[in-house]
N, C-alpha and C positions, 0 to 999 in steps of 0.2 A: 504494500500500500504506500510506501515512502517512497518508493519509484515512480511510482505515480503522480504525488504532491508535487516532486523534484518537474516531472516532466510538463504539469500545469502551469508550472511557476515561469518554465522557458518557455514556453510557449503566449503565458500571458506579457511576459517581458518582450517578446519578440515582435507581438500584435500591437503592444504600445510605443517600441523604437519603430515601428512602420508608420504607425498612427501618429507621431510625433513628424517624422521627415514627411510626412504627406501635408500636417500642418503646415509646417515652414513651408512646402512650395509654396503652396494654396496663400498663404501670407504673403510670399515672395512676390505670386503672380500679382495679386490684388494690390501690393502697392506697386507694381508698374506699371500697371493699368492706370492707377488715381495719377501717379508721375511720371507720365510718356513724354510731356511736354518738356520737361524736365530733361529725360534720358534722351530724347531726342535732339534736345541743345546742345548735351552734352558729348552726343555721339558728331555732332556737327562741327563742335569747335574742335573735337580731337582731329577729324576729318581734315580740316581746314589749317590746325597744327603741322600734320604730314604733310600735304601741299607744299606747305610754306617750305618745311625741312627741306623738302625734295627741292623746290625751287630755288631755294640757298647753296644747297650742294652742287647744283647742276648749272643752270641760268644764270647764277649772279658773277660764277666762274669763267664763263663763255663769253657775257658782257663784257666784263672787267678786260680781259683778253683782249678781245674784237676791238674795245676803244683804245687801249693803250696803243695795238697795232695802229689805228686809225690817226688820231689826236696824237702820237709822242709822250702822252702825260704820264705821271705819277699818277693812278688813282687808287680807289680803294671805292668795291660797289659795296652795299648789303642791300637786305630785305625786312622790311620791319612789317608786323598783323599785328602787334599789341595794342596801337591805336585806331582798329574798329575797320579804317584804311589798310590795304596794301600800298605801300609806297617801296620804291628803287629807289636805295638813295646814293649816290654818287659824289666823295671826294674826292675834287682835284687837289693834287697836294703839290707846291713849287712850280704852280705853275707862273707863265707868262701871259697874259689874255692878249689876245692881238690887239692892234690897233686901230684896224680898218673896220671895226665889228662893235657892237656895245655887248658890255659883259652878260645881258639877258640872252639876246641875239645869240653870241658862243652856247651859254649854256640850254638855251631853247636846242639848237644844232645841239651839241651832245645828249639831248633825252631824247630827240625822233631818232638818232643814231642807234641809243640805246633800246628801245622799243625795236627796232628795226630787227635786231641781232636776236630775237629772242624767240622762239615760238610759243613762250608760252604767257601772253600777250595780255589773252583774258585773265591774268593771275595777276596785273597791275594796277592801281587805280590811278594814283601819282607817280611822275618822276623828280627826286626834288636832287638838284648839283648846289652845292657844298664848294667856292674856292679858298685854296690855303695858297697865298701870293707868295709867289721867293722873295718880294722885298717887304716886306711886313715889317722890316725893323724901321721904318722910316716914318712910323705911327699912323699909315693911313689903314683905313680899314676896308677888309676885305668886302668886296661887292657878295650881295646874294645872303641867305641863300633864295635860291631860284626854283619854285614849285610849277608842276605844268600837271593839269589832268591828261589821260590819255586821248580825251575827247579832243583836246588841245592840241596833241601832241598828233593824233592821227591827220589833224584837218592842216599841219605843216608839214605834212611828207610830200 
């Protein structure tokens, strides 16, 4: 009869650790159901995180490249999403600005440039260039920086 009790007991143990994880799903389910909206934001910004990564690793590499070949400059591109915007942001660093040109004018030319070099186009919102002047020590201050939407930026190609 004690083999018996024994065999009740694992059994009603058994019915209750099922009965227990079938809770928690059933809980699990029902609040991601009330907070889809929620997980769904959440699945978007991670989304939109990798993008970006991919975009930094790949694009902003290719850019940077394609201009220096292009321009001669020292630059330095990135990719900024923290502020809501996708922006390309591009500094020139030592450079010379021509003189035939006004500093908008140059840095309008380097963002269709930059745009241009990119396929991945729809992943931009702004392009904003950034000059660090080689003569800086003479206390004038550096022109820009220089913001263009792409809407901008496509209607100067």
């Amino acid at each position: 009869m004690r083999v018996e009790s024994s065999e009740l007991n694992t059994s009603k143990r058994a019915a209750l650790g099922c009965a227990a994880i079938l809770g928690l799903i059933l809980v699990g389910g029902v609040l991601l159901v009330l907070n889809r909206d929620r997980v769904v934001a959440a699945w978007h910004a991670q989304a939109e995180g990798t993008r970006a990564t991919l975009f930094r690793l790949g694009e902003v590499m290719s850019i940077s490249a394609a201009l220096k070949a292009e321009y001669g400059l020292k630059l330095d591109a990135g990719y900024v999403t923290s502020t809501g915007s996708r922006i390309l942001t591009i500094t020139c660093t030592d450079c010379d600005l021509p003189v035939e040109t006004t500093a908008e004018a140059y840095a309008h030319g380097i963002a269709v440039a930059a745009i241009g070099k990119t396929k991945k186009v729809d992943q931009i919102d702004t392009v904003e260039i950034v000059f660090r002047l080689s003569d800086e020590g003479d206390g004038a201050e550096p022109p820009g920086p220089y913001s263009f939407t792409l809407e901008e930026l496509k209607r100067g190609r």
